[in-house]
NUMARNU-778649 format. One line per 10 residues: number of its first residue (from 1); their letters; for each residue x, y, z of N, C-alpha, C. Coordinates in steps of 0.05 Angstrom, whole numbers, plus 5000, padded with zeros to 4 digits. Atoms other than C-alpha are relative to their C-alpha. Example, Ala and Ser with C-alpha at 12.3 -4.5 7.8 and 13.67 -1.06 7.14 Angstrom:
<banus>
1 = AS = 5018/4976/5000/5246/4910/5156/5018/5024/5000; 4984/4976/4999/5273/4979/5143/4985/5022/5014;
</banus>
This chain:
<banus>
1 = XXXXXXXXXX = 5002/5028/5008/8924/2761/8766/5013/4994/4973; 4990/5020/5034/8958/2764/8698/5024/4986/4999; 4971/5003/4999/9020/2755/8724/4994/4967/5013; 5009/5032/5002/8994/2678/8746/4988/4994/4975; 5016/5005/5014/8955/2681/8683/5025/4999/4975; 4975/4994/5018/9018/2699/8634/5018/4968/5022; 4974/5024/4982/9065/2637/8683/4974/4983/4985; 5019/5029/5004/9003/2586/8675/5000/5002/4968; 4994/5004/5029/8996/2598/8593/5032/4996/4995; 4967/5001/5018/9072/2603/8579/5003/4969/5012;
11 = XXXXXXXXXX = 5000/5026/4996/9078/2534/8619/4988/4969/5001; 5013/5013/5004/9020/2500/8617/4976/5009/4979; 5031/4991/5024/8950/2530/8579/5008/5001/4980; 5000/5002/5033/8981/2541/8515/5002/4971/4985; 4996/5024/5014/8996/2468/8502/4972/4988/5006; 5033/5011/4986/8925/2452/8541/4977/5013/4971; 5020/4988/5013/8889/2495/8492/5005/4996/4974; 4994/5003/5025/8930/2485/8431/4992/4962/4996; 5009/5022/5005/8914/2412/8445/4971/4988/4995; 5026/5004/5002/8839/2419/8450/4986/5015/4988;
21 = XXXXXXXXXX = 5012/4981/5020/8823/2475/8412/5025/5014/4979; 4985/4994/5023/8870/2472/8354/4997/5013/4974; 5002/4988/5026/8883/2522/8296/4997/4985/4980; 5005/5007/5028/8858/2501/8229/5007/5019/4986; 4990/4970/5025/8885/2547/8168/4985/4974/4975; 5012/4998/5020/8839/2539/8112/5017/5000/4972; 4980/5001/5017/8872/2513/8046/4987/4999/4976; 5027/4995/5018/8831/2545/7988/5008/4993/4974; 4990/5003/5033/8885/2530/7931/4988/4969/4996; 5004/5019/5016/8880/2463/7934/4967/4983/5010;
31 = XXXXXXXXXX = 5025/5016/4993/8806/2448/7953/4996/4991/5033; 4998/5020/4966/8824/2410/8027/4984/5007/5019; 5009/4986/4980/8793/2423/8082/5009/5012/5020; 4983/4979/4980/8846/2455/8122/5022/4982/5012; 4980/5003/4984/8914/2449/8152/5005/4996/5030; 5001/4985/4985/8919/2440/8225/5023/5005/5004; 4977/4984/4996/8972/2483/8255/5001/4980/5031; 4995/5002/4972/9004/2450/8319/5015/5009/5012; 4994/4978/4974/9018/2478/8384/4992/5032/4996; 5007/4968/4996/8979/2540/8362/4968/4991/5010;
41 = XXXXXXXXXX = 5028/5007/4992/8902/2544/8390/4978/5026/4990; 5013/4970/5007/8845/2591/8360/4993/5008/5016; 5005/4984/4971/8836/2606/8428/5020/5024/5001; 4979/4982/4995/8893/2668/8434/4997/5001/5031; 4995/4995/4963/8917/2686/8507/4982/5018/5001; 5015/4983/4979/8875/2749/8501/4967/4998/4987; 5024/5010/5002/8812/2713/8477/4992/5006/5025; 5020/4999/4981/8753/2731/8535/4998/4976/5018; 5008/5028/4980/8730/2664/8544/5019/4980/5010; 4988/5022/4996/8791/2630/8544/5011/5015/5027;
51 = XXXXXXXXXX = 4984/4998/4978/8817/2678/8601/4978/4995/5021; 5026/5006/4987/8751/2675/8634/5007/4960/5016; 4980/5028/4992/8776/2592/8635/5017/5000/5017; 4966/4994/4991/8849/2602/8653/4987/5007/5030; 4995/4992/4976/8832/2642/8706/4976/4988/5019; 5021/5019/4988/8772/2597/8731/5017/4982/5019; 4988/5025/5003/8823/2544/8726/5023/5007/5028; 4984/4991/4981/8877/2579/8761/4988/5002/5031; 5016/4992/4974/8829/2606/8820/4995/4963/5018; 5018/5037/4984/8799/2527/8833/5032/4989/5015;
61 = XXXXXXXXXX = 4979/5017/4995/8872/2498/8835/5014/5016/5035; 4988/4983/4976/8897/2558/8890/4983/5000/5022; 5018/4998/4980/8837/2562/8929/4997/4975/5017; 4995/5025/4993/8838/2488/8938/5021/4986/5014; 4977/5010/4992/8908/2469/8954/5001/5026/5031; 4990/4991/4976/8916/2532/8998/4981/4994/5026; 5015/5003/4982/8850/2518/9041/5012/4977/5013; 4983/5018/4984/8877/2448/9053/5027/4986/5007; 4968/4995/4995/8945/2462/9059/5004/5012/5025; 4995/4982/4974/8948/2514/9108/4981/4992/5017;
71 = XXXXXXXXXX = 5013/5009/4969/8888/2490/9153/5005/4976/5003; 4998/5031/4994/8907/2417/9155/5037/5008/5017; 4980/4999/4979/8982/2448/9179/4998/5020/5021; 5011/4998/4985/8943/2490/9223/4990/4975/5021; 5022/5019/4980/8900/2438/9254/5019/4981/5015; 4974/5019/4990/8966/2396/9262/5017/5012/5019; 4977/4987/4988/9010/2442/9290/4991/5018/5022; 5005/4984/4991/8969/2497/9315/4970/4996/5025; 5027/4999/4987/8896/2475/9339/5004/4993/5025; 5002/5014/4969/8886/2459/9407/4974/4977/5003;
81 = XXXXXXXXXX = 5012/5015/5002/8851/2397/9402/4977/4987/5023; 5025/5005/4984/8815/2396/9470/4988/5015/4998; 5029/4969/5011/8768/2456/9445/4983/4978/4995; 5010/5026/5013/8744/2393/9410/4978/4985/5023; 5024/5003/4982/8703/2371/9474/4985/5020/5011; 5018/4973/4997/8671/2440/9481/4978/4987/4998; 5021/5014/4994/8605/2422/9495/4979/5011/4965; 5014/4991/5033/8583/2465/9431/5016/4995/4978; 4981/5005/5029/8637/2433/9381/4985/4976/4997; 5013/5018/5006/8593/2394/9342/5007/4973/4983;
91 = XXXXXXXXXX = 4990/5025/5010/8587/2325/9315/5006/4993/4971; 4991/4999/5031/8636/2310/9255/4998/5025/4992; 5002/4967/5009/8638/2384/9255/5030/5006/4977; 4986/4991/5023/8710/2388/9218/4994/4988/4972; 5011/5007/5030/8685/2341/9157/4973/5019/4998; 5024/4968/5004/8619/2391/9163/5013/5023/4989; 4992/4970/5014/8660/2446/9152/5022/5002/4970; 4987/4997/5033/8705/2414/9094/4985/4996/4979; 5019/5005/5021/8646/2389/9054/4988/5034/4995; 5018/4963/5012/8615/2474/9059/5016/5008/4992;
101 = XXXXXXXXXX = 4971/4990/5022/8684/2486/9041/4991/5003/4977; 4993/5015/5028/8695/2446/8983/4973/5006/4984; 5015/4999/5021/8627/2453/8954/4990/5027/4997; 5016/4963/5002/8618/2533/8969/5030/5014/4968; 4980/4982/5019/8684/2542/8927/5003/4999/4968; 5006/5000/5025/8666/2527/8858/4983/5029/4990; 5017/4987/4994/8606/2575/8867/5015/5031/4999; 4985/4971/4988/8654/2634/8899/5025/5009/4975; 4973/4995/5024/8707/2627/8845/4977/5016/4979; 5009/4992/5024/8657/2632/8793/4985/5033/4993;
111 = XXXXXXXXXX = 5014/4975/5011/8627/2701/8808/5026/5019/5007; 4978/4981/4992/8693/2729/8830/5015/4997/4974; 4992/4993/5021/8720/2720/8766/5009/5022/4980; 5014/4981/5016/8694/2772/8732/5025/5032/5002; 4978/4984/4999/8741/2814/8772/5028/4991/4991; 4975/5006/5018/8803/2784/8758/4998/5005/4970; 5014/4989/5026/8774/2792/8692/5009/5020/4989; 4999/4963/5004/8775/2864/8692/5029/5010/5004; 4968/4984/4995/8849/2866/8727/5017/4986/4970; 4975/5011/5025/8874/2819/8668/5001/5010/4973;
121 = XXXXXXXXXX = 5002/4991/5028/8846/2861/8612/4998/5034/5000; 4995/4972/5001/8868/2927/8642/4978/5027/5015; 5019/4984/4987/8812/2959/8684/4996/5016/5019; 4985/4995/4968/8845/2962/8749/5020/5020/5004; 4970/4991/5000/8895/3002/8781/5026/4991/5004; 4978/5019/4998/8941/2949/8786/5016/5005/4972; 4979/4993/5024/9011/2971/8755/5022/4983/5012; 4972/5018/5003/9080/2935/8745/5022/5016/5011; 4971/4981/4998/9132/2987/8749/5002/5016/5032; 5006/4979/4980/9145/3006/8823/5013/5026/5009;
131 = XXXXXXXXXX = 4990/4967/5003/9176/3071/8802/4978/5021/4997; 5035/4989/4998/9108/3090/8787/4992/5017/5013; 5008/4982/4974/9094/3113/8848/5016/5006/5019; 4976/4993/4978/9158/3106/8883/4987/4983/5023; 4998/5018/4971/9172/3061/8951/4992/5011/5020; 5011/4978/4978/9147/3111/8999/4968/4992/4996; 5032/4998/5000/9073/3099/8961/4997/4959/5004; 4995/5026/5003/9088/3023/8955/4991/4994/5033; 5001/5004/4971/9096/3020/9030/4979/5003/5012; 5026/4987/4996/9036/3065/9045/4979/4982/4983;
141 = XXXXXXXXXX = 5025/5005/5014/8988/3028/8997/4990/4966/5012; 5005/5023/4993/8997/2961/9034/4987/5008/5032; 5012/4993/4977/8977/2992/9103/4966/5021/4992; 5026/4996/5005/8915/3023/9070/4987/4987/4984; 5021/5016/5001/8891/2963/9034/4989/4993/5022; 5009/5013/4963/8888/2935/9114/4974/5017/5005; 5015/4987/4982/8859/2996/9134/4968/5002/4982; 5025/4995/5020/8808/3007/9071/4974/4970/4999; 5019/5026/5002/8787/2929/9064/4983/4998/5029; 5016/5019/4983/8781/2919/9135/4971/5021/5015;
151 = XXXXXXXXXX = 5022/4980/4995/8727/2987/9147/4977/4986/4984; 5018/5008/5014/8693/2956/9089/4988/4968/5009; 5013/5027/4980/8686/2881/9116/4985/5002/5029; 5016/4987/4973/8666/2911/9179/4970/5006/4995; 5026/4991/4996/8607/2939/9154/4982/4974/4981; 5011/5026/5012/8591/2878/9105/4985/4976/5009; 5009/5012/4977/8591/2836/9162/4989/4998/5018; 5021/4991/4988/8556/2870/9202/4976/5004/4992; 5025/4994/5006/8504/2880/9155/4985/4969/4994; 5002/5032/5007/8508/2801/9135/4983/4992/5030;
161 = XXXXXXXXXX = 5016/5010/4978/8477/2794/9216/4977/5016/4999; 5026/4988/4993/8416/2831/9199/4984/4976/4995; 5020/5028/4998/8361/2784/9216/4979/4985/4972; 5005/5007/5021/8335/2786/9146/5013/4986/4977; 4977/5004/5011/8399/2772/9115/5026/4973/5010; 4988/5016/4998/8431/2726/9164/4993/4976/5002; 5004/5036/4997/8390/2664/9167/5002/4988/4973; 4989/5009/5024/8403/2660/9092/5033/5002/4994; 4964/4993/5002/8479/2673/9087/5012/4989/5017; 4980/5008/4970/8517/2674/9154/4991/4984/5018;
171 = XXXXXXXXXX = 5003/5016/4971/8488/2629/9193/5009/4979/5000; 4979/5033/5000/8522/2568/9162/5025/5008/5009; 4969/4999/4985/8586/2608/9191/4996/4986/5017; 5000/4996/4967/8562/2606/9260/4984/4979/5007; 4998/5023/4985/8548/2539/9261/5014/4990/5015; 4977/5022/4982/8616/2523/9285/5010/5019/5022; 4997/4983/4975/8609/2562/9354/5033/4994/5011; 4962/5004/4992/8681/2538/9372/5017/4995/4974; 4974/5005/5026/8723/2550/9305/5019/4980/5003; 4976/5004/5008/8770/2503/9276/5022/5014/4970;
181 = XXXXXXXXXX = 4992/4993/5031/8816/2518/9218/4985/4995/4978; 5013/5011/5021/8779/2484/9167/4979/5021/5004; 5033/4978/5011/8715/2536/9185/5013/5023/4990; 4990/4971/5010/8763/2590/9162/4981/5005/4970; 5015/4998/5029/8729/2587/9087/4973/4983/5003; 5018/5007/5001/8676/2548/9112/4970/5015/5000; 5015/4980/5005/8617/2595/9085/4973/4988/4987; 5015/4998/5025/8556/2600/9047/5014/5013/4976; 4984/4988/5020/8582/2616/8980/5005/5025/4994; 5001/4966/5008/8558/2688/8966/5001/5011/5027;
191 = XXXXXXXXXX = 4987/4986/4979/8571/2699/9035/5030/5001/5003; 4975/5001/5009/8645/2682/9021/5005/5019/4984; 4993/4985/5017/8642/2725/8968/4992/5027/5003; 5020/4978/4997/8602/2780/8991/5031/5021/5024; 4983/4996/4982/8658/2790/9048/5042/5004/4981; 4978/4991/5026/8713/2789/8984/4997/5021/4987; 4999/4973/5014/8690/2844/8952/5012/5021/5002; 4979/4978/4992/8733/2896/8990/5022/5001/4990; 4970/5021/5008/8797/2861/8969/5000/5011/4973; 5012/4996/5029/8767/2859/8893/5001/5030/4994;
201 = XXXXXXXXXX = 5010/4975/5006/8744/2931/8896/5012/5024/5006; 4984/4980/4991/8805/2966/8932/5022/4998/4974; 4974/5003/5021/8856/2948/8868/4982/5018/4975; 5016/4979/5023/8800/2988/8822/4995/5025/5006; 4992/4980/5001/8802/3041/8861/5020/5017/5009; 4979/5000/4981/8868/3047/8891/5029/4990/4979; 4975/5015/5016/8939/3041/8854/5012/4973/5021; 4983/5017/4988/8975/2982/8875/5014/4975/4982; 4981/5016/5017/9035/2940/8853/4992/4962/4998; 5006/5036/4996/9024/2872/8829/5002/4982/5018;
211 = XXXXXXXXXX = 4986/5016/4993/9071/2838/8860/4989/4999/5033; 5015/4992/4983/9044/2870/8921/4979/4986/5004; 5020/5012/4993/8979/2853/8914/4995/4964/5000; 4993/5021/4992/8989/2781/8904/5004/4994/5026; 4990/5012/4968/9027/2770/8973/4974/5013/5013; 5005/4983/4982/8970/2816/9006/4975/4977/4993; 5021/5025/5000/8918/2755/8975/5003/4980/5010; 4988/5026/4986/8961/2706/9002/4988/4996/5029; 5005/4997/4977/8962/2736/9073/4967/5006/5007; 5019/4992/4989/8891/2761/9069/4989/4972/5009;
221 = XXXXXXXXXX = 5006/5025/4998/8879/2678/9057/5001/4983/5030; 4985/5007/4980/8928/2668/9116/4988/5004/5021; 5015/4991/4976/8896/2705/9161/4975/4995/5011; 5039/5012/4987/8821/2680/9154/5010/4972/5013; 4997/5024/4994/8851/2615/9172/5008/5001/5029; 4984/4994/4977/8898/2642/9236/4971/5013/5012; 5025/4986/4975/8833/2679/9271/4976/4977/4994; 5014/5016/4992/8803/2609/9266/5010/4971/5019; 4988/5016/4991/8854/2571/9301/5004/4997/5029; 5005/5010/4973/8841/2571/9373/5028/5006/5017;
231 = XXXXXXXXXX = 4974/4989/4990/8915/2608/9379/4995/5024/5013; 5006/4969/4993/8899/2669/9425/5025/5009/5002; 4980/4993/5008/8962/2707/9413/5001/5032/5013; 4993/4977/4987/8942/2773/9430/4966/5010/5016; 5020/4987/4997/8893/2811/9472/4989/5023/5005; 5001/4970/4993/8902/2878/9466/4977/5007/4974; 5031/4974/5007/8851/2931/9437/5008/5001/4968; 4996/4984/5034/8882/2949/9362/4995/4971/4985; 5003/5025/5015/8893/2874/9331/4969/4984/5003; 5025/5023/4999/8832/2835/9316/5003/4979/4994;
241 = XXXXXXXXXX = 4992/5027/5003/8858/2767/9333/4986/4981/5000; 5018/5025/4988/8840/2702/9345/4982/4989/5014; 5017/4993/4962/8809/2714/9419/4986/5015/4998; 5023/4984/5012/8774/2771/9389/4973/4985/4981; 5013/5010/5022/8743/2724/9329/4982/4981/5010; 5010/5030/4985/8731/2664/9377/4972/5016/5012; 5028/4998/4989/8683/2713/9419/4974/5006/4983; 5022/4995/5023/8650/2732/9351/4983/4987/4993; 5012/5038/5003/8635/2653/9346/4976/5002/5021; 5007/4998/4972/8621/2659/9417/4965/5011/5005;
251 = XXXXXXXXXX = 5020/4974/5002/8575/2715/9421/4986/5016/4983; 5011/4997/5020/8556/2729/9350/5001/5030/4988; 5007/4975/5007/8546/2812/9361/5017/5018/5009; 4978/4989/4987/8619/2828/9378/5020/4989/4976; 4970/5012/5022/8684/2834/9337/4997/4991/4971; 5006/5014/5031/8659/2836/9269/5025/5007/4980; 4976/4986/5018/8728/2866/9240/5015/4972/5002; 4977/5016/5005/8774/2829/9205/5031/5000/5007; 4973/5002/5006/8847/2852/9214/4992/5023/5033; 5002/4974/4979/8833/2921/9269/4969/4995/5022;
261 = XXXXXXXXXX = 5024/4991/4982/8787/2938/9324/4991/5020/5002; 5018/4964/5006/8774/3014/9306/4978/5000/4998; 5019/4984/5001/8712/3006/9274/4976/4979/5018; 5009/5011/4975/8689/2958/9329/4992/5018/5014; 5008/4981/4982/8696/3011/9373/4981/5025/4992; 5017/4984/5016/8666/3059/9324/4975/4991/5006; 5019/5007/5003/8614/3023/9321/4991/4976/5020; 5017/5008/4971/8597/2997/9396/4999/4963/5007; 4999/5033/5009/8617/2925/9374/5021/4990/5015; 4969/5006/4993/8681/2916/9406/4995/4982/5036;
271 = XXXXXXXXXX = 5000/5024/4975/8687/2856/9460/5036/4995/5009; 4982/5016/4995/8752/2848/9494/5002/4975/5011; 4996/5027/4985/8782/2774/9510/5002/5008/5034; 4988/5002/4984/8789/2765/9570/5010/4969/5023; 4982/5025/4997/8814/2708/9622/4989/4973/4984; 5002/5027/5008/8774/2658/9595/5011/4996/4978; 4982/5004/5026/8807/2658/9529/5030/4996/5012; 4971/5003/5005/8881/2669/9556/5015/4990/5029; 4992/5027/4975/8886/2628/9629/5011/4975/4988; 4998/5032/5010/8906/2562/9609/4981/4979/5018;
281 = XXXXXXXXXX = 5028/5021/4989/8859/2529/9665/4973/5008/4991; 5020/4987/5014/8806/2576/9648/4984/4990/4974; 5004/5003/5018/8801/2565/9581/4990/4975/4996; 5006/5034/5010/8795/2482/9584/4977/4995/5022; 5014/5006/4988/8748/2496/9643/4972/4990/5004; 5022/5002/5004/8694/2453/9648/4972/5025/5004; 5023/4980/4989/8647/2498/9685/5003/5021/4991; 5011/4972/5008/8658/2564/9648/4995/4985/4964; 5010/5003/5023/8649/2518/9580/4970/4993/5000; 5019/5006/4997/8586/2494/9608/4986/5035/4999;
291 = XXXXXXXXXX = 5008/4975/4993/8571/2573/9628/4998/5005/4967; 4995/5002/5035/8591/2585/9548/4981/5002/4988; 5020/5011/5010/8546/2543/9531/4970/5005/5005; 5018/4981/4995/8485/2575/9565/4999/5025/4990; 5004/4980/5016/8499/2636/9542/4995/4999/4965; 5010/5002/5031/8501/2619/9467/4966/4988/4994; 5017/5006/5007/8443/2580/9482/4973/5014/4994; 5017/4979/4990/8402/2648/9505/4992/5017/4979; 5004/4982/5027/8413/2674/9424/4966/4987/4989; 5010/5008/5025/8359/2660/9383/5009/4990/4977;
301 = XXXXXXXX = 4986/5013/5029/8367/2633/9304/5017/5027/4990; 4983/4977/5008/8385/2702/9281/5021/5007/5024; 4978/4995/4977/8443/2707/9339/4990/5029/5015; 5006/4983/4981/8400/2753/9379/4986/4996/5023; 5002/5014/4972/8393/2748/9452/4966/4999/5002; 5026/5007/5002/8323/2711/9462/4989/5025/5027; 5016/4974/4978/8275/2763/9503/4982/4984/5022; 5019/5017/4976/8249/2736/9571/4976/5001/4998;
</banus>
């Protein structure tokens, strides 16, 4: 993050901060009460609180624009808009899911901070120089964030549906039994954040190049949005796509991996799509959405199948 945090001061925060929290120099010869100094701020760039700010500031503006950036040219381009009469897509459900958005992300910024925090004042293993490690490790370190985050969300998530755990957290996911884009970040807050931690916690203990990690926040963004878009794309066994994510909606106690289906299978969770996701009659069929719809109805509150 410093490398947004160093662009945002050199272009904008320094004149933001030198304007509101302006240097005074103390002028003892002649009595006065002080000089101020302009365009400098007693805030410094590597003041605490002011990066603690900055990067508040930064986080709100990115989180914001990209959520309704990319799912609004999702929803346009990509959604399939008769999902939308699914008998379980509820009423005013996409403004439902931009208001949990919009008001879970103030919340999620603010405790995630702390890390950026830590990468901007040197804590991390996040380095600059990719001689460092050489292009061989560069290469390799982006296929084992995948593989490291997504073992760790796996079990996060899975632990987020324990029945003690999920009617406070996750269950405002799985209100929206038929995902649109917009539920991609649609969360409880610390459940948003709770499911970030991997991300956060693989750059502290794991080298990896800035520049790198950046694009790998982008796509990780990218991707919660694309396995809510009602695009089934693939339905094979390794990718944990869309058609995988949908039956997660679906069915609640299947497909809790983010990116893979390994520890799915590891761990007895693993649902393949099948036609009803990737028919094209199938899928818009009344009578297997009605069928659908019985079966979700058979969960309980904690998404576990009610006992005859």
């Amino acid at each position: 993050m410093d490398i947004a945090l160093d662009f945002a001061d050199e272009y904008i925060l320094d004149d933001l901060y030198a304007r509101f929290f302006p240097l005074v120099q103390a002028n003892l010869a002649s009595g006065k009460n002080g000089t101020l100094i302009s365009h400098v701020s007693y805030l410094s760039r590597d003041n605490i609180y002011r990066q603690f700010a900055s990067l508040l500031i930064i986080t709100m503006i990115f989180v914001y624009f990209f959520y309704f950036f990319f799912s609004t040219l999702s929803y346009i381009f990509v959604f399939d808009k008769d999902l939308m009469k699914h008998p379980k897509f509820l009423k005013n459900q996409i403004a439902k899911e931009i208001k949990l958005s919009a008001s879970g992300f103030p919340i999620t910024s603010i405790v995630t901070i702390p890390w950026f925090l830590g990468e901007v004042r040197g804590y991390s293993a996040l380095y600059d120089d990719i001689n460092q490690y050489g292009i061989i490790y560069a290469i390799f370190s982006v296929f084992w964030f995948l593989f490291f985050t997504d073992m760790c969300i796996y079990w996060v998530h899975r632990w987020l549906h324990h029945p003690l755990i999920y009617k406070h957290l996750h269950k405002a996911h799985h209100r929206w039994i038929v995902p649109t884009p917009y539920s991609s970040h649609a969360f409880h807050p610390l459940d948003g954040y709770l499911q970030s931690v991997p991300y956060h916690l693989s750059v502290y203990l794991f080298p990896l190049h800035k520049y790198i990690y950046i694009s790998l926040f982008v796509f990780v963004n990218l991707w919660t949005v694309m396995i809510h878009d009602g695009e089934f794309l693939t339905s094979g066994s390794f990718v944990n796509g869309a058609a995988h994510h949908a039956l997660h909606h679906l069915y609640f106690n299947y497909n809790y991996g983010q990116y893979f289906t390994i520890w799915d299978k590891i761990g007895g969770s693993y649902r393949k799509p099948g036609d009803e996701q990737f028919d094209i009659k199938k899928k818009k069929d009344q009578n297997i959405w009605q069928k659908q719809a019985r079966e979700v109805d058979s969960f309980d509150e904690n998404g576990k199948e009610k006992k005859a």
